[in-house]
N, C-alpha and C positions, 0 to 999 in steps of 0.2 A: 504493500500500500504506500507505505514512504514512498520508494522508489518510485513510482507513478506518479505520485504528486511533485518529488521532485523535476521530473523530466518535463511534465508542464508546466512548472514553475519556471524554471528554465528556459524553455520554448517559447514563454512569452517574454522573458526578460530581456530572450538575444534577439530571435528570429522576427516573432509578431511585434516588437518595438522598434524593429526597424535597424535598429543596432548592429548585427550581425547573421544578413541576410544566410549566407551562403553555409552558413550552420541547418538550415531546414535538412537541409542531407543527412543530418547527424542525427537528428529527430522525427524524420518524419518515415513512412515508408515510402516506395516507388508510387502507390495508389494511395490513396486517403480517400474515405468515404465521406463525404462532407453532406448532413445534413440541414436544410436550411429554409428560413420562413421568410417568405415577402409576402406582403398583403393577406395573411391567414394561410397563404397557400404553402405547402408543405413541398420541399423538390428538393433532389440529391443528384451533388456534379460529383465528381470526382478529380481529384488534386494532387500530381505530382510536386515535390518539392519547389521545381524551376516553375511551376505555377502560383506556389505561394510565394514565393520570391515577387514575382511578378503581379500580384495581386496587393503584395505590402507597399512595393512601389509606387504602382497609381493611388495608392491613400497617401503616399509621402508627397505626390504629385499635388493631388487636390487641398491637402493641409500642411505642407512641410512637416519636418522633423516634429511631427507630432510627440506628448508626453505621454503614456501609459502607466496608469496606477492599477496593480491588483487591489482590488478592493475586498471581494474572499475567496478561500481555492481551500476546499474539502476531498479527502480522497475517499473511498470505496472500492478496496482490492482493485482490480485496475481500471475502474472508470476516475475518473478527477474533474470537479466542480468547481468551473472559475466564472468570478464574475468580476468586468474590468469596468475604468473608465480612461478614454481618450479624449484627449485637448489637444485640436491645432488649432491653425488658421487658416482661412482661407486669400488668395492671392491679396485681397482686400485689407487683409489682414484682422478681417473677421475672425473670430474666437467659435468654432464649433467642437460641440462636445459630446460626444457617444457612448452612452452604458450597453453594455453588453454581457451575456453571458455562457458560456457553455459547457458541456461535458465532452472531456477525450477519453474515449479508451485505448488504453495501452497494452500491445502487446511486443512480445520478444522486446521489448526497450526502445520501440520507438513507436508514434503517434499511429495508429490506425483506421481510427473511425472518429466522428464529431458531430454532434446535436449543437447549433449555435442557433442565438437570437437576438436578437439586435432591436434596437430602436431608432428604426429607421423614418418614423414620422417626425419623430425628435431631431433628427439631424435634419430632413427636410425640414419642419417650420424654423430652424435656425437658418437655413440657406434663404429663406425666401425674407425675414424682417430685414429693413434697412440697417446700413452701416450706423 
């Protein structure tokens, strides 16, 4: 259970914060099962590492060197329970901020599978009030 929580902890300290991309290798598997909600609707991509690379990127794109706070991360044998918050800016230099949360489970020691949710109307009504 440690072990699992530590490797999420981790995962998002270097990789998901933008910090040290190229570590997703180290944690993630070849596929990652990525489960995921927009609009109530329920859909799963799948996610090689050089895709989460690339995916942390256009958020560094849209906010710059964004800050990520864990705010809790609970473990259960190998699923692990995080829930964040992220503060960038947008070019404007608007202040947007994202709570999120999710479960990974971990197997052989690296990232496997993911249940995430996000508030994503939250960051929309942030994008759309004026500066």
């Amino acid at each position: 259970m440690e072990e699992s929580k530590k490797i999420v902890e981790t995962f998002f300290k270097e990789v998901r914060s933008g910090k040290n991309l190229q570590l997703a290798h180290d944690f993630m598997h070849e596929n990652v099962i990525a489960h995921q909600v927009q609009s109530e609707n329920e859909y799963v991509i799948t996610r090689s590492p050089n895709d989460y690379i690339e995916h942390v990127k256009e958020m560094q794109d849209l906010y710059g060197q964004f800050e990520l706070e864990i705010q809790e991360i609970l473990a259960d044998g190998r699923k692990v329970y995080i829930r964040w918050k992220q503060t960038g800016r947008t070019p404007g230099n608007k202040i947007i901020i994202q709570i999120a949360s999710a479960v990974y489970l971990v197997e052989r020691g690296k990232i496997a599978e993911y249940w995430i949710q996000i508030d994503r109307k939250g960051i929309e009504n942030q994008s759309e009030q004026p500066d």
